[in-house]
C-alpha positions as CSV (number, residue, x, y, z in Angstrom):
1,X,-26.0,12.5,19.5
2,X,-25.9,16.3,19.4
3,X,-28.5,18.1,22.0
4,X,-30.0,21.6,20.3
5,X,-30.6,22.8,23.7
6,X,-28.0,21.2,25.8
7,X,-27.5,22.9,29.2
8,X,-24.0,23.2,29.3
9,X,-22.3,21.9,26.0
10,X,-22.3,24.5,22.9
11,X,-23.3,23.1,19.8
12,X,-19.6,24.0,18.6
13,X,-18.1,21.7,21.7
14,X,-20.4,19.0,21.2
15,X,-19.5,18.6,17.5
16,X,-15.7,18.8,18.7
17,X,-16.1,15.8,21.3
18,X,-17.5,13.2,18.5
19,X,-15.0,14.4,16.0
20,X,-18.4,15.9,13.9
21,X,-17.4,18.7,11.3
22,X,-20.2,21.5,12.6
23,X,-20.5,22.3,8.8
24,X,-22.0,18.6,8.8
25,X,-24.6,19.1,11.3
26,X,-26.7,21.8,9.0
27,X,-25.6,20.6,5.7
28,X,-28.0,18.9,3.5
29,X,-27.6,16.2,1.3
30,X,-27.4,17.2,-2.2
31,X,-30.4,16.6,-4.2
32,X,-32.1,15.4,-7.6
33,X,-34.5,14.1,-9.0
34,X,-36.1,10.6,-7.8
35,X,-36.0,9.3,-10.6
36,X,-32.1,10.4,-10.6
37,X,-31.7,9.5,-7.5
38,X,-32.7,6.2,-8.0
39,X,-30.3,5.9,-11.1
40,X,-27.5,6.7,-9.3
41,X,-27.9,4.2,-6.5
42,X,-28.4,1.7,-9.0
43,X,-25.2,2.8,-10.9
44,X,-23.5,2.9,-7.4
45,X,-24.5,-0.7,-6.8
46,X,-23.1,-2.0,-10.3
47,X,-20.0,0.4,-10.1
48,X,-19.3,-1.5,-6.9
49,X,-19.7,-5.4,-8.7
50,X,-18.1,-4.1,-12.1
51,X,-15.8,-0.7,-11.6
52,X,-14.6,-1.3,-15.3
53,X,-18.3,-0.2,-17.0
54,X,-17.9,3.4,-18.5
55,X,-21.1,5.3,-18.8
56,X,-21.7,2.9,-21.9
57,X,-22.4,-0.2,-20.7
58,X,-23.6,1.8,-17.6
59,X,-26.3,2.7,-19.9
60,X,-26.6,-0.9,-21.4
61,X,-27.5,-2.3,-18.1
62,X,-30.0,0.1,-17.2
63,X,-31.9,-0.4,-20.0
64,X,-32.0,-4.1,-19.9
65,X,-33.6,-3.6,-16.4
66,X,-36.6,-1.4,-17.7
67,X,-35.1,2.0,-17.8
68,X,-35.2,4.2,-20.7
69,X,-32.0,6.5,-20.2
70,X,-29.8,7.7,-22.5
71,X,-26.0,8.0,-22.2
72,X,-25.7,11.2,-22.1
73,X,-27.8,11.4,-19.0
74,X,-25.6,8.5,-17.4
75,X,-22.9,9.9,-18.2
76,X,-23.5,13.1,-16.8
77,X,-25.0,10.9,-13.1
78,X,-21.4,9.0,-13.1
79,X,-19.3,12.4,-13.0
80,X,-21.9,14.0,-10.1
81,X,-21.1,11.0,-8.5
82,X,-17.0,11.0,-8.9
83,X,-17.2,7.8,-11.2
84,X,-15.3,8.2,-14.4
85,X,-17.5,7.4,-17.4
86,X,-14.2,6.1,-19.6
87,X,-11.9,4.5,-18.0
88,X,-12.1,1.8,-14.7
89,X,-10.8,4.4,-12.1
90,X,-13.0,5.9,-9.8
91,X,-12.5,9.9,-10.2
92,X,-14.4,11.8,-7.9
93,X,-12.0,15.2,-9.0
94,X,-9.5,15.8,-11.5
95,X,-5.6,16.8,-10.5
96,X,-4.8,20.2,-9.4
97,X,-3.5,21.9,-12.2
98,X,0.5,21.6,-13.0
99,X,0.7,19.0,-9.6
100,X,3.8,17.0,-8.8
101,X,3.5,13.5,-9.7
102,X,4.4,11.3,-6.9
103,X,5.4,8.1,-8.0
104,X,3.1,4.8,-6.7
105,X,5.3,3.5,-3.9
106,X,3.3,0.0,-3.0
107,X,4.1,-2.3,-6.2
108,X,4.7,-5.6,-5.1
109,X,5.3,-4.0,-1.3
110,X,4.9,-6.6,1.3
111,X,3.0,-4.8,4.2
112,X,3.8,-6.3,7.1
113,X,3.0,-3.8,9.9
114,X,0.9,-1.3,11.4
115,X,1.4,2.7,10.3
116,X,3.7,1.3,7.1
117,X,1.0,2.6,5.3
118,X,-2.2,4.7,5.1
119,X,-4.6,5.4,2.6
120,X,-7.6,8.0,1.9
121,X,-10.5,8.2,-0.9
122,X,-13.7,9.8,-1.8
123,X,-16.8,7.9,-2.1
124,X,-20.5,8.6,-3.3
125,X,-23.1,8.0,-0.2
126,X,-26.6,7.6,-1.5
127,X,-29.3,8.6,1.1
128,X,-33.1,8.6,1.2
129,X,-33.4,12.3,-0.2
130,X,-29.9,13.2,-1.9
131,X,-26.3,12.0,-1.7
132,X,-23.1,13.3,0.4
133,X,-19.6,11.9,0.2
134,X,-17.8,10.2,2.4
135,X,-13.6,10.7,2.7
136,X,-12.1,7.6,5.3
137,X,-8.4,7.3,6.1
138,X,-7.5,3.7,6.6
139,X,-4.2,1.6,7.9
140,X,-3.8,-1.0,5.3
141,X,-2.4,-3.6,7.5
142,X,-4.3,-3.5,9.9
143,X,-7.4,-2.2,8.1
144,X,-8.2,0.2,11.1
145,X,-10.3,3.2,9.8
146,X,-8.3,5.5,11.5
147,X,-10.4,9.2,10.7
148,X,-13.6,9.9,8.5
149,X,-15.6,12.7,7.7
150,X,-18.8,13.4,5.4
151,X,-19.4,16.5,3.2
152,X,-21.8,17.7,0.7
153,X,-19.3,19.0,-1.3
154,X,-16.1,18.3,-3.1
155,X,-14.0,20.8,-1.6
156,X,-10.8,19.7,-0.6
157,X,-11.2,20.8,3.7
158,X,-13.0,18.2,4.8
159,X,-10.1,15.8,3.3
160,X,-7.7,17.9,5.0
161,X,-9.6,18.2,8.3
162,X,-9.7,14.3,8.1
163,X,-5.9,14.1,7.8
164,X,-5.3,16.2,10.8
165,X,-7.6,13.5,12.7
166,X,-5.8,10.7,11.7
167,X,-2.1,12.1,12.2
168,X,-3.2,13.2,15.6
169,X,-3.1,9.5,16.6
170,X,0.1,8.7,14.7
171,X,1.6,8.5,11.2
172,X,2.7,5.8,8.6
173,X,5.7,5.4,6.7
174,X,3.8,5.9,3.4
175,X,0.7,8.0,2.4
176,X,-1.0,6.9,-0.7
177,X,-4.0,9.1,-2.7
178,X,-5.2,8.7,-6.1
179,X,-4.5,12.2,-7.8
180,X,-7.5,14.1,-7.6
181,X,-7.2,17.6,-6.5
182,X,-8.2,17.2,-2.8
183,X,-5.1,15.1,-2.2
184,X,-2.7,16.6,-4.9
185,X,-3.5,20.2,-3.5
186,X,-0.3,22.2,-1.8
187,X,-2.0,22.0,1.3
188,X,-2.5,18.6,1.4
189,X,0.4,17.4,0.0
190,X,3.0,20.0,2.5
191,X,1.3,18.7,5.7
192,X,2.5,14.8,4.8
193,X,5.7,16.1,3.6
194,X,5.8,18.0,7.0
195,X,5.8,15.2,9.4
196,X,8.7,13.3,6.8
197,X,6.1,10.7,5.4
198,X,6.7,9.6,1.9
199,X,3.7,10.4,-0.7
200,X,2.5,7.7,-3.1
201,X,-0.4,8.4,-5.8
202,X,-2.0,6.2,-7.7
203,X,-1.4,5.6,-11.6
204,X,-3.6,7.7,-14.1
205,X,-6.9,4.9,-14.5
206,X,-5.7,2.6,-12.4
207,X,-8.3,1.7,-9.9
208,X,-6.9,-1.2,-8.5
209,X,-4.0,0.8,-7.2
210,X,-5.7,1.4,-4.0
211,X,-7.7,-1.7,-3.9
212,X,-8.0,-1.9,-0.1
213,X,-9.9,1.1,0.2
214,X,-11.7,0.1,-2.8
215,X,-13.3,-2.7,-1.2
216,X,-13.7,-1.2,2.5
217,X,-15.9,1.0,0.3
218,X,-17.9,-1.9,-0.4
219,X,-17.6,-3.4,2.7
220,X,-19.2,0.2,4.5
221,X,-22.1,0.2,1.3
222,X,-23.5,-3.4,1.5
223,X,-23.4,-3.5,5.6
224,X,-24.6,-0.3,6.3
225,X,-25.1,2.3,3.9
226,X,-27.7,0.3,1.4
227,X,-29.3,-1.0,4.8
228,X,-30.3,2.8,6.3
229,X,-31.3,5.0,3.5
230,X,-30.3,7.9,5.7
231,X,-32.4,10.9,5.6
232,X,-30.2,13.9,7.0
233,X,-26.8,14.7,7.1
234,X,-27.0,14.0,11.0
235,X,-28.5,10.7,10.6
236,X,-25.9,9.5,8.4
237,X,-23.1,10.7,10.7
238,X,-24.5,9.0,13.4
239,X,-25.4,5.8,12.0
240,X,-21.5,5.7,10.2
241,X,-20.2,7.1,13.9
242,X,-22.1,3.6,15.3
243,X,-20.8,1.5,12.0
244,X,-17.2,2.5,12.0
245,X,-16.7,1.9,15.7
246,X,-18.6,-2.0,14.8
247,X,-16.3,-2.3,12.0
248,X,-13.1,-1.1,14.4
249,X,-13.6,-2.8,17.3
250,X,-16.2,-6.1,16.8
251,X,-16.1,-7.0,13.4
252,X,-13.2,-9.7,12.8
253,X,-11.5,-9.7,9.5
254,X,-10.2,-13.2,8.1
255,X,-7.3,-12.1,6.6
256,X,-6.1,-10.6,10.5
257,X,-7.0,-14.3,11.6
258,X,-10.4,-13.4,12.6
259,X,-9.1,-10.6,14.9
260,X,-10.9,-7.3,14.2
261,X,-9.1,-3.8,13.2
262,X,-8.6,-2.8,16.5
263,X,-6.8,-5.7,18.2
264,X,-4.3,-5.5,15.5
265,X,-3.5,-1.9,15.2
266,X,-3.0,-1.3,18.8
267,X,-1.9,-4.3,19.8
268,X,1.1,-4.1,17.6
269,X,1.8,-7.4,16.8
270,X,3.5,-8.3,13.9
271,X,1.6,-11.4,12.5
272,X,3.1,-13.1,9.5
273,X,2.7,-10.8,6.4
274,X,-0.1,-12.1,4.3
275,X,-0.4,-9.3,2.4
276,X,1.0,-7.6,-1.0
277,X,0.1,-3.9,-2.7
C-alpha cells in the first residue's frame, strides 16, 4: 500500500491519500511478554463473550483453562488493555480532570435516520508481536464506519484526527463518547460543539450505553482481527483498510434488510425505524 521508494509520491502524500496517520507507518506495536501476550488475547476474547467479568473472575477462568496467574497480574493486563477490572464498562482512559458532564442523550431514542447520530471508542487490537488500539467513528443507523485510525498509544490525537475525518464527510445531530479523557478533553469536546452538534456521554460503568459500537467491536475481532495475527503496524492498517471497506460496502447487515452500510447511508432512505438506544 505505501511504496518506500516511490518515484513521484512522498511518503508524507502517500499516507495523506489512504487517510494513513504517518505516525502509523513507523510505529510499532506495543510489546510484552508471550506469555502476556497470550493472556491478554485470551482475556480480549472472554471480555468480548462476558464484558461484566472484573479482573476476578477474569482470573477464575484462566485458571480453570491451565494457567497459573494471579489477580494481581490480570488485573494489571485488563488496565494496559483499557478493560476496567471492577466494573462492566470498558475504560480504556479515565475522564479529564474537572470535565463537564454531558448528559446521555439516546435513552429510549428511536433512530430513524442517517447522521442523527454518531458514535466513537477505543478498542484493544491484539497482533502477532504486541497490541495497538484501534479508535472507529460509526453512524448508528446506518452502521457506516464513517473514519478509523490505529495508534500505539493512548493519546488523545489520533481520536481527534479521526473526528476531523469523519466530519469532513458530514455531521450527525448527536455525538455520543463514553467519558474517557480522549473524548472529554477541551479539544475534543469544542470542535463538536463548533459545528452545533449536541454531545452525549455515556453513564459512569455503563457499558451497554454505547452498545452498537460495542458489538461492531466484535464484529471487526471475530471476522478479521483474530483471523490475521498482524505483525506490524502497516500490516494491520492495511488489512483493516481492506476489512472496513468489505464491512462498508459488501457485507449486508440484517437489521438494514440485508442491505450493507453503504447503501443505507448514502442512499438516504428512511426505512422503517427498527431501532432504539
Amino acid at each position: 500500500m505505501i511504496e518506500r521508494h516511490h518515484p513521484t509520491l512522498s511518503i508524507r502524500r502517500q499516507c495523506k491519500l489512504i487517510g494513513l496517520n504517518r505516525a502509523t507507518l513507523y510505529a510499532k506495536p506495543l510489546g510484552e511478554t508471550a506469555l502476556n501476550l497470550r493472556l491478554m488475547r485470551l482475556i480480549d476474547e472472554q471480555y468480548l463473550r462476558t464484558p461484566f467479568y472484573g479482573y476476578p473472575k477474569m482470573t477464575a477462568e484462566l485458571r480453570r483453562q491451565g494457567y497459573a496467574v494471579n489477580p494481581k497480574r490480570i488485573a494489571r493486563l485488563m488496565q494496559i488493555m483499557g478493560l476496567q477490572a471492577l466494573v462492566p464498562r470498558r475504560s480504556l482512559s479515565q475522564p479529564t480532570p474537572g470535565h463537564k458532564i454531558y448528559p446521555y442523550l439516546l435513552r429510549n431514542l428511536a433512530i430513524t435516520h442517517p447522521d442523527q447520530v454518531w458514535s466513537t471508542d477505543i478498542t484493544y487490537i491484539p497482533m502477532a508481536r504486541g497490541f495497538m488500539y484501534l479508535v472507529a467513528i460509526i453512524d448508528w443507523y446506518s452502521r457506516y464506519v464513517l473514519a478509523w485510525q490505529l495508534s500505539n498509544t493512548l493519546d488523545g490525537s489520533f481520536c481527534l484526527d479521526t473526528l476531523n475525518l469523519a466530519l469532513a464527510q458530514g455531521q450527525p445531530e448527536i455525538f455520543n463518547t463514553d467519558q474517557g479523557s480522549q473524548f472529554t478533553a477541551q479539544a475534543f469536546t469544542e470542535r463538536l460543539a463548533a459545528a452545533d452538534i449536541r454531545i452525549s456521554m455515556d453513564g459512569r460503568g455503563r457499558a451497554l450505553d454505547n452498545i452498537f459500537i460495542e458489538r461492531f467491536w466484535r464484529t471487526v475481532k471475530y471476522e478479521d482481527i483474530y483471523l490475521k495475527d498482524y505483525e506490524t503496524g502497516l500490516d494491520l492498517h492495511s488489512g483493516l483498510h481492506d476489512y472496513f471497506n468489505f464491512y462498508n460496502s459488501e457485507r449486508p447487515h440484517q437489521s438494514l434488510a440485508y442491505r450493507t452500510p453503504h447503501e443505507v447511508y448514502h442512499a438516504r432512505q428512511f426505512y422503517p425505524a427498527v431501532l432504539r438506544a
